[in-house]
GUPATOR-246887 format. One record per residue: residue number from 1; residue in three letters; x, y, z of N, C-alpha, C in turn. Coordinates in Angstrom, 2 decimals, m for minus. Example, Ala and Ser with C-alpha at 12.3 -4.5 7.8 and 13.67 -1.06 7.14 Angstrom:
(pt 1, ALA, (13.19, m5.69, 7.80), (12.30, m4.50, 7.80), (13.20, m3.30, 7.80))
(pt 2, SER, (12.85, m2.25, 7.08), (13.67, m1.06, 7.14), (12.90, 0.03, 7.87))
# end
This chain:
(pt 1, UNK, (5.47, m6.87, m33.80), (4.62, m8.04, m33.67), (4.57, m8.52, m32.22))
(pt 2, UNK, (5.83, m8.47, m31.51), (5.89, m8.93, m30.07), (4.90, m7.91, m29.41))
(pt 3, UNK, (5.01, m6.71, m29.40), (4.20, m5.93, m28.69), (2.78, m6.13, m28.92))
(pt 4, UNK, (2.31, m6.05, m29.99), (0.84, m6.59, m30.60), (0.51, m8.33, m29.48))
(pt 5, UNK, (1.31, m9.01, m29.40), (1.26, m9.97, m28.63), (0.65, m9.65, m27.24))
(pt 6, UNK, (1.96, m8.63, m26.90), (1.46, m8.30, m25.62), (0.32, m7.66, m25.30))
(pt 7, UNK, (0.06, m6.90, m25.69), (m0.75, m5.61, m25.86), (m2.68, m6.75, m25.62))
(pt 8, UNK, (m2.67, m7.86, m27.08), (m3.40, m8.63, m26.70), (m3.63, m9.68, m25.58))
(pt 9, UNK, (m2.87, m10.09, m24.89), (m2.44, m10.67, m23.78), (m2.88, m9.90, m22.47))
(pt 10, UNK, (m2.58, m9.06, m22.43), (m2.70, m7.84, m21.08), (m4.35, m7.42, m21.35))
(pt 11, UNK, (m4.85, m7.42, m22.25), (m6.17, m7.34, m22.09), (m7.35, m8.31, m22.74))
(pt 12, UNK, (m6.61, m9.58, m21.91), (m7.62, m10.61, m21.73), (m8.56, m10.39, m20.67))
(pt 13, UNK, (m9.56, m10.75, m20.58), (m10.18, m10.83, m19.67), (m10.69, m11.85, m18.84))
(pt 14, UNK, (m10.87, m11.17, m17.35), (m11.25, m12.64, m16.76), (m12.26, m13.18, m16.76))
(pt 15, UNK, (m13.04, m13.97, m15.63), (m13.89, m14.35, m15.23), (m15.46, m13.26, m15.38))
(pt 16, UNK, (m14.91, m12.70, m14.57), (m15.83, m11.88, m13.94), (m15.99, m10.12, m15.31))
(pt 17, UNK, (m15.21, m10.72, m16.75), (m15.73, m9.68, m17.49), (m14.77, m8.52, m17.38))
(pt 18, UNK, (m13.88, m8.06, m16.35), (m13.12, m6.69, m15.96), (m11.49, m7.09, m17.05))
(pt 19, UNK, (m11.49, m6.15, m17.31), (m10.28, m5.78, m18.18), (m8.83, m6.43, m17.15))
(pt 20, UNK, (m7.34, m7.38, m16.92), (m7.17, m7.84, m16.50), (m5.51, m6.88, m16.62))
(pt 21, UNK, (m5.05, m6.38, m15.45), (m3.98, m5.39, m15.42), (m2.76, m6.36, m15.57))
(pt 22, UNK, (m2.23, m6.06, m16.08), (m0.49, m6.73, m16.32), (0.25, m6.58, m14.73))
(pt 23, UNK, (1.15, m7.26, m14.47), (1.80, m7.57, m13.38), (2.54, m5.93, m12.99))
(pt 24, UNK, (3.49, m5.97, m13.93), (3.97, m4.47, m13.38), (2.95, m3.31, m12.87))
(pt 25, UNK, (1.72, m2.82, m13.85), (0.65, m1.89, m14.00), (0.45, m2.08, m12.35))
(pt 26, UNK, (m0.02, m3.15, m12.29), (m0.98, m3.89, m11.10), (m0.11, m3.38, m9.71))
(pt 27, UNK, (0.86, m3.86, m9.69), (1.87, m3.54, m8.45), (2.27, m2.14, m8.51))
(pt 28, UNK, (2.71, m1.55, m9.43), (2.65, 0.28, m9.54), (1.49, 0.96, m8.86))
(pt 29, UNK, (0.37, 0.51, m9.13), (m0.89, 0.67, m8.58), (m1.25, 0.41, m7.06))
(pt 30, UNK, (m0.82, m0.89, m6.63), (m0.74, m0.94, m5.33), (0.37, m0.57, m4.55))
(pt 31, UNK, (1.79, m0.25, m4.91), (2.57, 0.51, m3.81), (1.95, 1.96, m3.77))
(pt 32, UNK, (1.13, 2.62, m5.11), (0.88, 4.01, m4.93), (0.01, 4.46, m3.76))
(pt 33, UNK, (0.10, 4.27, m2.54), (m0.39, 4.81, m0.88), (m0.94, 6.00, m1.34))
(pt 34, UNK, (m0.44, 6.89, m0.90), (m0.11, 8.18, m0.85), (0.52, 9.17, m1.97))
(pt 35, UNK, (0.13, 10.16, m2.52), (0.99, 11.07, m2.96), (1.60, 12.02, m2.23))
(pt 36, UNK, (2.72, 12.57, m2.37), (3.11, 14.08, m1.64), (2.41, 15.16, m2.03))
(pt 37, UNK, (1.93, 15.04, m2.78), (0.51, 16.06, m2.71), (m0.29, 16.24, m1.73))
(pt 38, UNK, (m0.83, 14.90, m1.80), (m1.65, 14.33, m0.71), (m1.60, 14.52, 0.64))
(pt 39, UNK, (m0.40, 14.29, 1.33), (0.22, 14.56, 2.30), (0.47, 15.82, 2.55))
(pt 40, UNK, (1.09, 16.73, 1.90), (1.00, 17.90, 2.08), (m0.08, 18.48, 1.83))
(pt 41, UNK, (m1.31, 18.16, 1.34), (m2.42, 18.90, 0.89), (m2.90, 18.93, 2.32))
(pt 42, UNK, (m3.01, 17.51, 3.29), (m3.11, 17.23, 4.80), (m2.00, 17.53, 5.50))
(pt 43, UNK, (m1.81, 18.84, 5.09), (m0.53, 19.54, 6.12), (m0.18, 17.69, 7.37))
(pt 44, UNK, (0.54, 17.43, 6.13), (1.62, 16.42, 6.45), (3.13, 16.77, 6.13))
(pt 45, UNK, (4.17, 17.10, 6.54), (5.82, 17.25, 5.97), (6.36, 15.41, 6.76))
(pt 46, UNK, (7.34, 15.74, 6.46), (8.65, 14.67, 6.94), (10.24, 15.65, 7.28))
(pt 47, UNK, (10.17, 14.90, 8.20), (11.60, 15.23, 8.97), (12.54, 13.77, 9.32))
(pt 48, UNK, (13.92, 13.99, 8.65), (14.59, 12.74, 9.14), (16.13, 13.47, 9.55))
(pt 49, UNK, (15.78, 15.27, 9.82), (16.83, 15.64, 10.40), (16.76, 16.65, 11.11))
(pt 50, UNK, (17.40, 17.47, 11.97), (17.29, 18.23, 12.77), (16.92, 19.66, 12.08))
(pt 51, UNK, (17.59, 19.61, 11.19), (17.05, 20.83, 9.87), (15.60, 20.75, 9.53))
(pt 52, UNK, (15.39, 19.62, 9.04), (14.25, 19.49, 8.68), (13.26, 19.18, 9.65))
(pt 53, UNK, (13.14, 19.14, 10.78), (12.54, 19.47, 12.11), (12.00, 20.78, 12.06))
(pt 54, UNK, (13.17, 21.52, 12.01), (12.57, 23.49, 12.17), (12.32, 23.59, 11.11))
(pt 55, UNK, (12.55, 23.24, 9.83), (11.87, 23.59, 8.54), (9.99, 23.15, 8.81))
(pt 56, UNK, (9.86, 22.35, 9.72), (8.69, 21.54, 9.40), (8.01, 22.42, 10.52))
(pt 57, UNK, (8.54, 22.45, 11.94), (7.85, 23.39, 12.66), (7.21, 24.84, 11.95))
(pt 58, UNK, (8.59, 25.14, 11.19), (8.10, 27.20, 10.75), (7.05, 26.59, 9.29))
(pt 59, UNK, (7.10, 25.81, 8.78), (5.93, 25.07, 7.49), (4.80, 24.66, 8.04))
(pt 60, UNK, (4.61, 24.20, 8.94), (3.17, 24.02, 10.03), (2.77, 25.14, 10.59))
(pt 61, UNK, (3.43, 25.87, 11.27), (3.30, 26.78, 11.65), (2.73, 26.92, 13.02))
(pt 62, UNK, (3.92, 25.42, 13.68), (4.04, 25.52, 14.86), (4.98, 26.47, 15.49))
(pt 63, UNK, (4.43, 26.51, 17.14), (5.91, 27.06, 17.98), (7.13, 26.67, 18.01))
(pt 64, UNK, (6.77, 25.15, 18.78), (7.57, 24.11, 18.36), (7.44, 22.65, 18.62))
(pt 65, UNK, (8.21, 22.31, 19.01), (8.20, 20.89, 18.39), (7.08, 19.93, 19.41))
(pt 66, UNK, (6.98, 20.60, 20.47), (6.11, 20.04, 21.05), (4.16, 20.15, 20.93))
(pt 67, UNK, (4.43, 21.14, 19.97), (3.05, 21.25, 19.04), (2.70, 19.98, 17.83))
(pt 68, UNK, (4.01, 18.77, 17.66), (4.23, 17.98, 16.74), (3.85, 16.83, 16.79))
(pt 69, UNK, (3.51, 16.05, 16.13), (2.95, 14.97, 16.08), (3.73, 13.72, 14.91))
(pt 70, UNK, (3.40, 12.58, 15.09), (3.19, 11.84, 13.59), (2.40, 10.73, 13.71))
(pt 71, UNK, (2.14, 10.40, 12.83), (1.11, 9.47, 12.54), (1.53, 7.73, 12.13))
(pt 72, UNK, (2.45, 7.95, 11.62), (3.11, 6.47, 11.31), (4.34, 6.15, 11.57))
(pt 73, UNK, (5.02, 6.69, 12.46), (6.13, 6.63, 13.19), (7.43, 6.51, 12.21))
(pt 74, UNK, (7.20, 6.83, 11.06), (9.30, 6.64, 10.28), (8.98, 8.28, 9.96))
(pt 75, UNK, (9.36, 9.78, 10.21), (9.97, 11.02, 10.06), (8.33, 11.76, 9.48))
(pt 76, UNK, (6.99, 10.99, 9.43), (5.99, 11.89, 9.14), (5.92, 13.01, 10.11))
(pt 77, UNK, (5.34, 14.40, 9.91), (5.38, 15.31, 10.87), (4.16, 16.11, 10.32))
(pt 78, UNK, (3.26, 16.04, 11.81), (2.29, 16.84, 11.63), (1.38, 17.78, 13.17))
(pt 79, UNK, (0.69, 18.34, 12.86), (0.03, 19.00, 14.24), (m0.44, 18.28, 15.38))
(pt 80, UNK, (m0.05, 18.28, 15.99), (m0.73, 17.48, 16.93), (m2.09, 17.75, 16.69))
(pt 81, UNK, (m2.91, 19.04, 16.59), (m4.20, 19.48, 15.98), (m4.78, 18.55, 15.48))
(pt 82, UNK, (m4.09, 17.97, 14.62), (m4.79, 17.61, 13.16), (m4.67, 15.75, 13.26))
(pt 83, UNK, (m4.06, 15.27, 14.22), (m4.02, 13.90, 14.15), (m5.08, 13.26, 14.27))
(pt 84, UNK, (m6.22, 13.72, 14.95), (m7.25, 12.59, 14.73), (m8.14, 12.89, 12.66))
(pt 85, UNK, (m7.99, 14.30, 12.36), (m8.28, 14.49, 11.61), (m7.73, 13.70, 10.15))
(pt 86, UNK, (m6.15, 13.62, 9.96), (m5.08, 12.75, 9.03), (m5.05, 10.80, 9.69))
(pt 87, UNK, (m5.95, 10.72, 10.97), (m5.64, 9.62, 10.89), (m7.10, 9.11, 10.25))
(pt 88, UNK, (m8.32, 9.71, 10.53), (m9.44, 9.61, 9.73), (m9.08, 9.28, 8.40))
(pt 89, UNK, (m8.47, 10.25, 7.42), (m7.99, 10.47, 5.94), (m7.30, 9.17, 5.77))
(pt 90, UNK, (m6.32, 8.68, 6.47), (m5.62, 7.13, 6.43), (m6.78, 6.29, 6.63))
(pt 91, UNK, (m7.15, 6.06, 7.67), (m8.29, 4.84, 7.16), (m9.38, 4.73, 6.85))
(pt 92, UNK, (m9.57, 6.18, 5.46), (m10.38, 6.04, 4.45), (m9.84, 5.73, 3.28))
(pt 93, UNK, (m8.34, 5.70, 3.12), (m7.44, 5.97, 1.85), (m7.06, 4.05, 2.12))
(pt 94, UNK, (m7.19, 3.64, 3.08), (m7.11, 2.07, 3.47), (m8.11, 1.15, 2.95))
(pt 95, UNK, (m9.53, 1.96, 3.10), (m10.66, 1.24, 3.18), (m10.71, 1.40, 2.07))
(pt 96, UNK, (m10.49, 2.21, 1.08), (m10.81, 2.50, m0.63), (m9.47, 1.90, m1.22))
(pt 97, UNK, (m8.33, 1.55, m0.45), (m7.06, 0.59, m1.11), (m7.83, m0.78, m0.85))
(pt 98, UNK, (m8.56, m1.46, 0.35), (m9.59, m2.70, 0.80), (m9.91, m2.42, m0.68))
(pt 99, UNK, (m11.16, m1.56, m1.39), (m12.28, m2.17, m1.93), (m11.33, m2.46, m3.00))
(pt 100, UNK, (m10.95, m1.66, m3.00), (m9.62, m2.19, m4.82), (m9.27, m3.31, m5.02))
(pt 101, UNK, (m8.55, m3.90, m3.71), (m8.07, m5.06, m3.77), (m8.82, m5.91, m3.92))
(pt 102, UNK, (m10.13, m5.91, m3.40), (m11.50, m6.87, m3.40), (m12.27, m7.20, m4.99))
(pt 103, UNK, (m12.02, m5.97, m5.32), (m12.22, m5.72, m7.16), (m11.92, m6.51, m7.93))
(pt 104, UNK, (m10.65, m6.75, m7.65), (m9.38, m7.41, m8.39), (m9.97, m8.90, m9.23))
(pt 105, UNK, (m9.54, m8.98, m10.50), (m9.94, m10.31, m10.48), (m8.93, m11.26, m9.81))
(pt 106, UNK, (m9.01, m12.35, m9.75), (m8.57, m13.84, m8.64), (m6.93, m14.01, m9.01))
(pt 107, UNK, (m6.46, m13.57, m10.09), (m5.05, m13.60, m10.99), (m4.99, m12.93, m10.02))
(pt 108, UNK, (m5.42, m11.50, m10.12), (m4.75, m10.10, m10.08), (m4.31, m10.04, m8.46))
(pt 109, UNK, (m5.38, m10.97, m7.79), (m5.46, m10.82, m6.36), (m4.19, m11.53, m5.82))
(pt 110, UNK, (m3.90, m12.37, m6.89), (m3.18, m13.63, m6.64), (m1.92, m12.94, m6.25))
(pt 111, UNK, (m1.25, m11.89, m7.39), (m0.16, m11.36, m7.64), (0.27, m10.80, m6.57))
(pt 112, UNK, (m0.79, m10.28, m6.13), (m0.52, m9.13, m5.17), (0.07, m10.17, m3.62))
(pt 113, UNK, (m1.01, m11.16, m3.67), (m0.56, m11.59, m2.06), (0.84, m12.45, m2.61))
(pt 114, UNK, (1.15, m12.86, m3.48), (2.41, m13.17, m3.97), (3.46, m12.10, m3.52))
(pt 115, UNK, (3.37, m11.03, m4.30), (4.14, m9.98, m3.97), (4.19, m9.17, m2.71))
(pt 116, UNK, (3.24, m9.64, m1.55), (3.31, m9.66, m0.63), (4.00, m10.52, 0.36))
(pt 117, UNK, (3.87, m12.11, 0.26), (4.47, m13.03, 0.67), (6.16, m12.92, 0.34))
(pt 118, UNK, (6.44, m12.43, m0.84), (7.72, m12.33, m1.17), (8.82, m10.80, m0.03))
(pt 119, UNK, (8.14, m10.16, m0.15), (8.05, m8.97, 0.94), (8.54, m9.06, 2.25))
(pt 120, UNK, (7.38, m10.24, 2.27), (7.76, m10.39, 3.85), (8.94, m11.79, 4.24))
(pt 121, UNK, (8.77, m12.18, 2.87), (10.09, m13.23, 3.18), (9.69, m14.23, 3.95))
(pt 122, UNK, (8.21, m14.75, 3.42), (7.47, m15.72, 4.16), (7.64, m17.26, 3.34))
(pt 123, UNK, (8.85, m16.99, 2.41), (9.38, m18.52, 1.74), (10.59, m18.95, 2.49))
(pt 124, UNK, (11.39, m17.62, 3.11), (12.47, m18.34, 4.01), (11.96, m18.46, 5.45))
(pt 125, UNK, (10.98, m17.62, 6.21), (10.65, m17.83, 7.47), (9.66, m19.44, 7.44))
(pt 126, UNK, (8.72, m19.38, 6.58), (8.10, m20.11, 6.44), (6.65, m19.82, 7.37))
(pt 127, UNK, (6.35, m18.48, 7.46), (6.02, m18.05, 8.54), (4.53, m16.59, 7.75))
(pt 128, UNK, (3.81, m16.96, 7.24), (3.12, m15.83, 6.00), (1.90, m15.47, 7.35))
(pt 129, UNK, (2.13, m15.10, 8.91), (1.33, m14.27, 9.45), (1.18, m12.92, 8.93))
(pt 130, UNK, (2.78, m12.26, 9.12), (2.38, m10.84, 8.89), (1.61, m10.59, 7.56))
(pt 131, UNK, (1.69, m11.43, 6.32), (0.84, m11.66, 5.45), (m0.69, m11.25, 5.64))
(pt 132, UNK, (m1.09, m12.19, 6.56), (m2.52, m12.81, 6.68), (m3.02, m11.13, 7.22))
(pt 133, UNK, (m2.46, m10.63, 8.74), (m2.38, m9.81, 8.91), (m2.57, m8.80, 8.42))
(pt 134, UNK, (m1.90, m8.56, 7.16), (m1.78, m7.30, 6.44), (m3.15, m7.47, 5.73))
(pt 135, UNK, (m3.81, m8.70, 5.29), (m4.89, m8.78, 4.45), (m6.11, m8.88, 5.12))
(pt 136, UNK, (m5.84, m9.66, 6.40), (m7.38, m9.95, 7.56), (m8.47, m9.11, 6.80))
(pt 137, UNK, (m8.98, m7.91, 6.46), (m10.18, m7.74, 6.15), (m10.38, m7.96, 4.54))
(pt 138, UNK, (m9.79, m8.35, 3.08), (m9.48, m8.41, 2.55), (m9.70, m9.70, 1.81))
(pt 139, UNK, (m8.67, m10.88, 1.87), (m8.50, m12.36, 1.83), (m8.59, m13.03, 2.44))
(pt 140, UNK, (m8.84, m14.26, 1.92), (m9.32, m15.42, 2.54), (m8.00, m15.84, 2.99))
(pt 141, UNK, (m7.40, m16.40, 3.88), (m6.52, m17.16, 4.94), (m6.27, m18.48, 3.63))
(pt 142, UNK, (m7.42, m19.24, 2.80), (m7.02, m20.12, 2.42), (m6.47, m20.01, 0.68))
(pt 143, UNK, (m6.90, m18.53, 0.77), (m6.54, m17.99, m0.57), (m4.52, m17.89, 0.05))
(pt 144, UNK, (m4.33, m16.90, 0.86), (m2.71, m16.48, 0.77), (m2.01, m18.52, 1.09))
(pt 145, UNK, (m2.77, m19.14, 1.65), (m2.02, m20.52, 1.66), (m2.09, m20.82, 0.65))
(pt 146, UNK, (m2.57, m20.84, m0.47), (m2.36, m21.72, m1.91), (m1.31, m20.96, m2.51))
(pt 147, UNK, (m1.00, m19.84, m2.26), (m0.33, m18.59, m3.21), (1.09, m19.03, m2.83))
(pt 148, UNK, (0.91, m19.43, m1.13), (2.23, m19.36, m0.27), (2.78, m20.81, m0.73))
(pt 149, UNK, (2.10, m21.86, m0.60), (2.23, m23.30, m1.05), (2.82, m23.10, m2.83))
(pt 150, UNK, (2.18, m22.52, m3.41), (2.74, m22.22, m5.20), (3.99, m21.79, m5.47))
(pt 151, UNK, (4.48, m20.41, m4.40), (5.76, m20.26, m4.51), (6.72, m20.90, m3.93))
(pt 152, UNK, (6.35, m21.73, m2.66), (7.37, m22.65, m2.44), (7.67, m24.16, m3.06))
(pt 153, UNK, (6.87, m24.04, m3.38), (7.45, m25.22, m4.96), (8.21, m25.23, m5.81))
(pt 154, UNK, (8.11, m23.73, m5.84), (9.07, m23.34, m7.27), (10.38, m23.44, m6.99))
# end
């Protein structure tokens, strides 16, 4: 019976008519960036060791390491070749994470800059730039202040 609860609950709908994702669903959905598929499909590897350095050189099928590149600076490793090409692929995989978020109904949107604000630990700094930042093309500035104002109440 509880599940039947839920089950009806999670697909209320909003405003705007769109089927309305449950909190967990919703956030599973937005940490999913990237797959390692993905990445490797864009002859992308990772290295966070000296092993895995020459594993990644002889897997690229560089000389060496000075044929290497990365793109987001924590152990991605890729061709120098190919960087303007994988950085294209990133901010199309950005701009199609943008329209998603824009989709969202106003709850759903809500959650997210919530679970963003919480992230950045913008209830103890008191401080929700890198927030705004992260959303600038996205949300409204007066949308993440009501979200930011809601959780510090609590």
């Amino acid at each position: 019976m509880a599940n039947l609860k839920q089950n009806k609950q999670q697909k209320k709908n909003n405003t705007n008519g769109k089927e309305v994702i449950n909190k967990k669903k919703l956030l599973e959905i937005y940490n999913k960036n990237y797959t390692e598929e993905e990445y490797f499909k864009n002859n992308v590897t990772f290295a966070f060791s000296q092993k895995q350095l020459e594993e990644a050189i002889s897997k690229l099928g560089a000389k060496d390491k000075t044929e290497l590149a990365t793109i987001f600076g924590y152990g991605d490793i890729c061709l120098k070749s190919k960087v303007k090409e994988l950085y294209l692929w990133v901010l199309d995989k950005e701009a199609q994470k943008e329209k998603w978020l824009k989709s969202l109904s106003t709850k759903e949107q809500y959650i997210i800059i919530e679970y963003e604000l919480y992230n950045h630990e913008c209830n103890y700094t008191w401080d929700i730039e890198p927030v705004t930042d992260l959303f600038k093309n996205v949300f409204d500035y007066n949308d993440i202040m009501r979200v930011f104002h809601r959780i510090t109440k609590e």
